[in-house]
C-alpha positions, 0 to 999 in steps of 0.5 A: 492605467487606472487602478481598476484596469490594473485590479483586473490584469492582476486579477488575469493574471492571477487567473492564468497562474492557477489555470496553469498549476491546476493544469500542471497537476492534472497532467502530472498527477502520476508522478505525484501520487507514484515514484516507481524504483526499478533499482532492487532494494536488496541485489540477491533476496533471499529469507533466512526462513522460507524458500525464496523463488523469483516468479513472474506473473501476468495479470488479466490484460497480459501485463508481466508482473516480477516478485518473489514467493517465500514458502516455509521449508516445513510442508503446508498448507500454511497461512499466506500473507500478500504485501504491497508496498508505498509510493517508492518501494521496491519490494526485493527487501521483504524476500530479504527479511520475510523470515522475521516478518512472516515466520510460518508463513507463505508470502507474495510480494510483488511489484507495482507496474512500473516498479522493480522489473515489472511492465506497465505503468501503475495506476489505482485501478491497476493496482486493485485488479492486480492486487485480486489477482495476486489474491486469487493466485495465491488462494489456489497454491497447494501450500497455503490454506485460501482461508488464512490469506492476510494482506499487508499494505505499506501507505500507498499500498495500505489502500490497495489493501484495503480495496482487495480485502474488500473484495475479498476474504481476508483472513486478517490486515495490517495497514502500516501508515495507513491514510484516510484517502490520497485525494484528502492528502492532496488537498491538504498540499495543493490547498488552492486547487479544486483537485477533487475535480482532475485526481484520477488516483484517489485511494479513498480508504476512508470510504470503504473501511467501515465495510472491512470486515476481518481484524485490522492493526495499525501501524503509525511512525512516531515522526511522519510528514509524509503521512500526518497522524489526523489522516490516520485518525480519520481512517481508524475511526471508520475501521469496520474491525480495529484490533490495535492501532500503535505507534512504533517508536524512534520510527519515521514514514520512511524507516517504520517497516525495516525495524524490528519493533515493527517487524516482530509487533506484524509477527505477532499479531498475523501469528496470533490471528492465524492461530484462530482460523475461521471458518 
């Protein structure tokens, strides 16, 4: 075989090779962009300061959705708080430690199709919808003030935070290592694939940031390889309305909400803004 038939075979086969990954990528990119845990973070969740109740919820194509509503022991209406979760999480844990993170406050957390007891199987446009209708459902509690409703977004679920405050009137963010989009994390680790062309979850937060209008804090980890700081930067440079953007210390991308100098920096900050309703 001459050199030039072998350049080609080579050349072939390099061709299939990345045929076949890109393919690959296509076929599996839920299970890159989701990890669902359906195993609870925390057996009996229950906050030290609120009312802790299961509900089950469905959204607007009839999916059966599981969570947790916490409502202060003292009567309402009370600024409401909405967390949503990343990649893994199972949210049983906020029930658990919702007395520290939203003293005063009414908050829903509830899981991801697919995730916790929840049906379905999760995907962006999924978790967007859902995400307004947890909103909306929320609003019309007797117990909460619908113009004090803050949203609280953990990576993955900092851009459906960021999407639903979009759409609707968030009273205040927090985005806890927040990313300018998925698909740039993509690219970043699949370098030799056009995913551009077959990422159907892309989470592009850097895209409607600049539209965001209610004040927004951001959380970054000291250590964080999952989320790196440049695709924080590219996001809070966009922001419509940065209130503070702070690095917590002796955090990592797996660790930063469970710690209490996170925990009492998001208590401050949701506090301080709903003292200031607007009108």
């Amino acid at each position: 075989m001459n050199n030039s038939k072998k350049v080609a075979g080579v050349a072939g086969l390099a061709s299939m090779l990345w045929l076949a990954l890109t393919a690959a990528v296509a076929a599996n990119q839920r299970r890159l962009v989701f990890n669902p845990s359906t195993q609870r973070e925390v057996a009996r969740p229950a906050s030290s300061g609120h009312r802790t109740r299961p509900i089950v919820l469905r959204s607007n194509d009839g999916t059966r959705l599981s969570g947790w509503l916490m409502t202060p022991n003292i009567v309402g209406p009370h600024p409401g708080v909405i967390y949503f979760g990343g990649r893994s999480e199972e949210v049983s844990w906020v029930a658990r430690d919702a007395g520290r993170l939203f003293p005063g406050m009414a908050v829903l957390a509830v899981n991801y199709r697919g995730y916790g007891d929840s049906h379905g199987d999760p995907a962006e446009d999924h978790m967007i919808a859902d995400g307004r209708m947890l909103f909306d459902w929320l609003a019309e509690r007797a117990h909460v003030d619908p113009k004090r409703i803050a949203v609280v977004g953990r990576s993955l679920g900092s851009g459906v935070a960021v999407q639903v405050a979009l759409e609707r009137d968030a009273h205040s963010i927090v985005l806890i290592t927040p990313y300018d989009s998925i698909l740039a994390i993509a690219k970043r680790r699949f370098r030799a694939i056009p995913v551009e062309y077959v990422l159907r979850h892309r989470f592009e937060s850097v895209k409607y940031a600049p539209a965001l209008k209610a004040p927004t804090y951001v959380l970054r980890a000291a250590s964080d390889d999952i989320v790196p700081h440049s695709h924080t930067d590219l996001l809070v440079a966009k922001l419509g309305q940065l209130h503070l953007d702070e690095i917590v210390p002796d955090s990592d991308h797996l660790n930063i909400p469970y710690l209490e100098a996170t925990q009492s920096r998001i208590a401050s900050f949701l506090s301080g803004q709903f003292s200031r309703p607007r009108v």
